[in-house]
N, C-alpha and C positions, 0 to 999 in steps of 0.2 A: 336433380334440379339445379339451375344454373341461376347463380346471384351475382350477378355485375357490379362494377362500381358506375352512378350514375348519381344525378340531381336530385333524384329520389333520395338516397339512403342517409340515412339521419347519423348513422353511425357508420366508418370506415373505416378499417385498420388495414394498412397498405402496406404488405414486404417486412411484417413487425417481425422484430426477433428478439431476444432478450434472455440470457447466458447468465448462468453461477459459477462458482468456484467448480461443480461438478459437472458443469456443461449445459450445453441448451436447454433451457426450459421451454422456450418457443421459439421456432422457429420460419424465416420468412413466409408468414402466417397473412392469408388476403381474409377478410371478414366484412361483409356490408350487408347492414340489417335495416333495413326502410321502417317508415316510423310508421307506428300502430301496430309493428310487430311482436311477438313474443317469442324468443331466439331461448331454447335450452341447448347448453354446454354440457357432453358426457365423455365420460371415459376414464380410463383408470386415477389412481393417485401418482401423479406424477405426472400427468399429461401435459397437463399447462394449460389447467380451464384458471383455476383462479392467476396464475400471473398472466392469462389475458383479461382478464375482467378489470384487474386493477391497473392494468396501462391503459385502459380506456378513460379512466378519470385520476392519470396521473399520480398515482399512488406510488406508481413504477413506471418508470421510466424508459422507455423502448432505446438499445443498441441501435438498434438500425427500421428503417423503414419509419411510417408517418401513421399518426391516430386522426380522424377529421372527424367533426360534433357539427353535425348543418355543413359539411362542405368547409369547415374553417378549421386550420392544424391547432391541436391541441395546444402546441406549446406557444402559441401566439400570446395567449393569456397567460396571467400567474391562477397557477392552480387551484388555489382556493376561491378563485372567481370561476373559475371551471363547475367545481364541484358544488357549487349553489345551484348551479340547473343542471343539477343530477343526484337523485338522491341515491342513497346508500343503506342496504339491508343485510346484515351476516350473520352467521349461527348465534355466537358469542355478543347480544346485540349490544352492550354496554352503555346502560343508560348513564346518565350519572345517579350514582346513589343519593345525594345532598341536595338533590333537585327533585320538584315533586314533577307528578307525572305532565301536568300543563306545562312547566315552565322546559321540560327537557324535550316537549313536541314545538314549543315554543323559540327553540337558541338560534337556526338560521335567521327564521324573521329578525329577530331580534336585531343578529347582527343586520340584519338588512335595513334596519331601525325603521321598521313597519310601524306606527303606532299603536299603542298600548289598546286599544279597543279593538281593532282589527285584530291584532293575533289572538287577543281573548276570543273573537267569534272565529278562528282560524282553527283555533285548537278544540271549542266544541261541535264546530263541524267534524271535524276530523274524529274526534272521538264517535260523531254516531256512526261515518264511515267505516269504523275497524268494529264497530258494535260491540264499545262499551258505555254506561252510563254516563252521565255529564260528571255525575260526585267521584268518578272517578280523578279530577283532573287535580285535585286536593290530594290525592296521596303520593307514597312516595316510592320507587321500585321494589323495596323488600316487603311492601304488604300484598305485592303481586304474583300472581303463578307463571308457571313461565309463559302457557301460550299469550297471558294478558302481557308480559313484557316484550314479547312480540308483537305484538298490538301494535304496541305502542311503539316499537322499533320502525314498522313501516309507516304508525302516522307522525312520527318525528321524517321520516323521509319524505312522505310527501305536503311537507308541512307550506314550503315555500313553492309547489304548482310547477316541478319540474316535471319538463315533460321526457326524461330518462331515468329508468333505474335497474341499476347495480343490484345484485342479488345472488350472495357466495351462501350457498347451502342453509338458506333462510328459516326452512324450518326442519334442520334436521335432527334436532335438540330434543325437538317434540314428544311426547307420543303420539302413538298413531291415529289417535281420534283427533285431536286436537292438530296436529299437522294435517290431515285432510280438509278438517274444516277449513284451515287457515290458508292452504292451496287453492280451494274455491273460491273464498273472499275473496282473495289476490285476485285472484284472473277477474271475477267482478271487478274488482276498481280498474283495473289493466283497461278493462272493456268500455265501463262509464267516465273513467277520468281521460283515457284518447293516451295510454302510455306508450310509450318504445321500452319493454323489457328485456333484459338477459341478461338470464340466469344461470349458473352453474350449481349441478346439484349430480353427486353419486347415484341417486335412484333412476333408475331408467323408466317406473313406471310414474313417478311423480312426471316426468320430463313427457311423457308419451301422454298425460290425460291432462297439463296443464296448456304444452306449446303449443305454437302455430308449425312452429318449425326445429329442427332439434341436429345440431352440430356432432358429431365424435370427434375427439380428438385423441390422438395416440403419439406422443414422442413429438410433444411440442406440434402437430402437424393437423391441420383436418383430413380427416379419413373416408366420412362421407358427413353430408348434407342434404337436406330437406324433410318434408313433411312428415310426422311420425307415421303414420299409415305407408308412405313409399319405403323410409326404410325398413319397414317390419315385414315386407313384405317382397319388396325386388332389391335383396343385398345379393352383391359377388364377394366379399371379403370376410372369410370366414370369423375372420375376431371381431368383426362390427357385427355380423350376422347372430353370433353367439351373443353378446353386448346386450342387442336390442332385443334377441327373444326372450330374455330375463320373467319381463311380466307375462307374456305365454306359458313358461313353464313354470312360474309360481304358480299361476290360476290352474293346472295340470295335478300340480301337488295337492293342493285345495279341493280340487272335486276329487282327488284319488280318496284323501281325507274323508269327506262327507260321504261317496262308496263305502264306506269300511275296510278298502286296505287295507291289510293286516300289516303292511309294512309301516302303516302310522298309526297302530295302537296305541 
């Protein structure tokens, strides 16, 4: 599948590269994701899914090549006016403790000095969005489990009506009930709020029942791209091929399981 850079794409990383002390982490890397898409990032540790996620809203800083947000280079603006219309969601989702749960879904607006009424009905919308209670907005992160602090992680992101979001292995923290449920929500709001997401997440089967469309990247580099049904199906690259059979052959172990293999006694 072939993604051009054009008028369409909401998001563009052009020639990005971006070097450590141990060498590339990414490499003259082209990416253009059109908005209303849902873009997952996979591949090993090391690839360089999260140091591209975070030069896209300037976290990190690209060596060489250009990041464009609507056609416009990232570094036009100062960063923190960047990342207002883009929210941000990550494992470790760090609320502030000292803040109750309204006023930490609350602190963009805030700074955007929305008035006091408006983000109070900002933040109980939001709440029924992520589907918690309204009395939730009274408490304070440690009376919560974790997937409600995740909740609450994404309605603090989408507090302020960005129409991008960041999302480093969001719910990988989880367990697995609770990170499915919270995968589905997502993609509901993805679908009702009009978002442009991408994600980077280790699971290959979370990235194959959430995206529209799903990246490999290997050694800083894309390795293939498109639709998760094309590449689970028409790979030539044996280490993408292997990558994305992943959820095939857990589902293989699972019915071997439920057979009675004796090899899964």
């Amino acid at each position: 599948m072939s993604h051009r850079h054009g008028a369409a794409q909401l998001i563009e990383l052009r020639g990005v590269s971006r070097s450590y002390s141990t060498g590339f982490a990414v490499r003259a890397l082209d990416l253009a994701v059109p908005a209303g898409q849902f873009v997952a990032i996979v591949g090993e540790s090391g690839s360089g899914k999260t140091t591209t996620l975070k030069m896209t809203n300037r976290l990190l800083e690209p060596d060489a090549g250009e990041v464009l947000i609507d056609g416009q280079p990232t570094r036009a603006q100062p960063p923190h006016l960047l990342r207002r219309r883009i929210g941000y969601v990550f494992q470790r989702i760090g609320l502030f403790p000292h803040l109750t749960v309204a006023e930490n879904i609350g602190i963009t607006p805030q700074l955007l000095e929305w008035p006091r009424e408006k983000i109070a009905a900002r933040v109980a919308e939001l709440l029924t969005l992520v589907n918690l209670p309204p009395e939730f907005a009274a408490r304070f992160p440690s009376d919560l489990s974790g997937g409600q602090r995740q909740r609450i992680g994404v309605a603090r992101a989408l507090a302020a009506r960005p129409v991008i979001m960041l999302m480093d292995e969001p719910f990988g923290a989880l367990d697995p009930l609770t990170r499915d449920a919270l995968g589905s929500e997502y993609r509901r709001l993805h679908e009702q709020m009009g978002l442009t997401t991408l994600m980077v997440t280790h699971d290959v089967l979370e990235a194959v029942l959430l995206a529209d469309r799903i990246v490999v990247m290997r050694e800083g580099t894309i390795v293939a791209d498109g639709a998760p049904r094309e590449l689970m199906n028409e790979l030539q690259d044996p280490a993408v091929r292997e990558l994305m059979d992943t959820p095939r052959r857990q589902a293989l172990r699972v019915a071997a399981m439920l057979d009675g293999d004796p090899r899964h006694g």
